[in-house]
N, C-alpha and C positions, 0 to 999 in steps of 0.2 A: 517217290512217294511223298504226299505231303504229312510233314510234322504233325504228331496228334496235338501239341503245343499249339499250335500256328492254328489248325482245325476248330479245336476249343475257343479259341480267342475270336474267331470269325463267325462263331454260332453264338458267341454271347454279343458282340455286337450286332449281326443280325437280328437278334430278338428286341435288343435294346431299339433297334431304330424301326422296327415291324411296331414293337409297342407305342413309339412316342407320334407315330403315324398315326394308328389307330384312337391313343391319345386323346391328340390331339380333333380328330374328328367325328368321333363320338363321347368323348367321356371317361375317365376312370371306370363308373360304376356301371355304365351298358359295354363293356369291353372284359371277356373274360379270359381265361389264361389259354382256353384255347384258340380263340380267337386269334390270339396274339402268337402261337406255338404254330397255327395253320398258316398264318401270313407271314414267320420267318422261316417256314419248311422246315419246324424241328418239331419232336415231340414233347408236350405238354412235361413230360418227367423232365427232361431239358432243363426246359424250361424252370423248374425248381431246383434242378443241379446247381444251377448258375445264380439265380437268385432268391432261393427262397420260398417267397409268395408274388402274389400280385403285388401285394404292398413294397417289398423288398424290391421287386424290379418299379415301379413307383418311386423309389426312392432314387434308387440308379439311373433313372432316367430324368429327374428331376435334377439331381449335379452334373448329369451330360449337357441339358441344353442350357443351364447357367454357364459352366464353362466354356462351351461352344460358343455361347454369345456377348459371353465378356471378351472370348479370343478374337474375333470378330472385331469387335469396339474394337480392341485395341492395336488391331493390324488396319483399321481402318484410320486411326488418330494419330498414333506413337508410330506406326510405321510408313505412313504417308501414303496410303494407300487410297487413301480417298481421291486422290489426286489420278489415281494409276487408270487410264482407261480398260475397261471391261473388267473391274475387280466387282466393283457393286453387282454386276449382271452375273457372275459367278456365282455371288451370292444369296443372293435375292431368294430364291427358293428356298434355301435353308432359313433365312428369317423369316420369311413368311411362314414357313413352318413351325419357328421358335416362337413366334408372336401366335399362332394359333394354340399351339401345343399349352402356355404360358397362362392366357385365358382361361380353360379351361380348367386346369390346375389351381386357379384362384378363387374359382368359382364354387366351388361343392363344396365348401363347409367342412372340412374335415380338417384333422389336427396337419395333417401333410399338408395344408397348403398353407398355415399359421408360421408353419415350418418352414415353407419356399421363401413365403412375403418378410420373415425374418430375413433368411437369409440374404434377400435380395436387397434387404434395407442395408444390412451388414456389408456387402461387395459395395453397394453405392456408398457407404461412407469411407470406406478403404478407396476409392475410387477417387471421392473428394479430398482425403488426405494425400493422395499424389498430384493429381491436378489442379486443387484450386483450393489449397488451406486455406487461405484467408476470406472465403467467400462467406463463414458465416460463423458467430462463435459459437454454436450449439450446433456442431455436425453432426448428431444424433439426428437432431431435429429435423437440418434442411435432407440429410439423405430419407427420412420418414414421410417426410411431406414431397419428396422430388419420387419414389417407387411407387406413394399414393397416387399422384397425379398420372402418372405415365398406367398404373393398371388400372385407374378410374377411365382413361381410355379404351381399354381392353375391355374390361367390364361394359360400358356403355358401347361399344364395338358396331352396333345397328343403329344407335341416333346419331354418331359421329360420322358414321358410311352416308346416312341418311344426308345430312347435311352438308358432307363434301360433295355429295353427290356422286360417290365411289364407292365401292367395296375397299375399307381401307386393310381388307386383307389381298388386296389384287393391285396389279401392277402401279394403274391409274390415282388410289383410292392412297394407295400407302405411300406416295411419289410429290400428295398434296399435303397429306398430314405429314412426314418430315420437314416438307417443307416450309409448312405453318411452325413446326417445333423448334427450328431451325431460326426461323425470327425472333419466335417465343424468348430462345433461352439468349441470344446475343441483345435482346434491347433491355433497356432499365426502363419500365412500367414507369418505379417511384425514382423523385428524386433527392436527393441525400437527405437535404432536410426532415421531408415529408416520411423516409423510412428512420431518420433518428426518433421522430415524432410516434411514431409508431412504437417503435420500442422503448420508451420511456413512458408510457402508455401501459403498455403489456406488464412494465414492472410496476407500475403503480397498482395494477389490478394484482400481480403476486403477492404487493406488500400488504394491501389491504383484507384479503385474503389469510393472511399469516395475525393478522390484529385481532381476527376473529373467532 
């Protein structure tokens, strides 16, 4: 017989991943509970057993696929994985799901996604405090401005497809924008001087600022 333990625990992930499906391809707000209770074969009450509300499996589903994707990162960097042939092909699906799921989650304007774009500034600066302290003294800042850029991609999702000339949610499309990000973050745009100059700049506009 199986465990009602074991049972339980398969029906709430079920839902959790029926939801982040749906999600992710239509919307929070055109996605209703039962929608989401039909497409993991449980009933709607379930459904609220385990989480709540829509909002409450919203939430649960919003820390599944940040953890899922920082796990990811970091079996792909810290574990050497990048290296490992067929491990990216494994996963491929699930980031393209986490990068669709992501998007849309940032996009509706509600206090829930204030709350993702937080938290995801938050893992990216915990992220720059283990692998690259020294890369800026305000790591508030660069992790703000490194989650802006990366979901100003998601956000603009159709000019960027448009222009790689891919669906950069498809194999082709997401295969060229890594690989453009991949330049991106290994070359120095500015050079020292030129970015001391910059900052010495920026604090002159603080102090001036502070005179007034």
């Amino acid at each position: 017989m199986t465990d009602p333990a074991t049972e339980d625990l398969t029906a709430r992930a079920r839902i959790r991943d029926a939801a982040i499906r749906l999600f992710a391809d239509r919307g929070m707000d055109a996605t209703t509970v039962r929608d989401i209770a039909q497409a993991a074969g449980v009933s709607p009450g379930l459904l609220r057993h385990h989480f709540g509300s829509k909002e409450g499996l919203r939430e649960a589903c919003d820390q599944y696929v940040l953890d899922r994707s920082m796990g990811i990162k970091e079996e792909l960097l810290l574990d050497g994985k990048l290296a490992k042939p067929g491990f990216m092909p494994s996963v491929h699906p699930t980031v393209m799901l986490m990068y669709r799921y992501v998007t849309r989650a940032l996009l509706d304007g509600s206090p829930a996604a204030a709350a993702l774009f937080d938290h995801m500034v938050v893992i990216a600066e915990q992220w720059i405090d283990k692998m690259a302290p020294n890369v800026s003294q305000d790591r508030r800042g660069y992790a703000t401005v490194l989650i802006g850029m990366q979901s100003g991609l998601l956000a603009m999702h159709e000019h960027v497809s448009r222009n790689l000339g891919a669906d950069m949610f498809a194999t082709e499309g997401y295969t060229r924008l890594v690989g453009a990000m991949v330049d991106f973050y290994s070359s120095t745009l500015l050079d020292p001087d030129l970015a001391a100059q910059a900052h010495r700049a920026m604090q002159e506009l603080r102090d001036n600022a502070k005179e007034q």
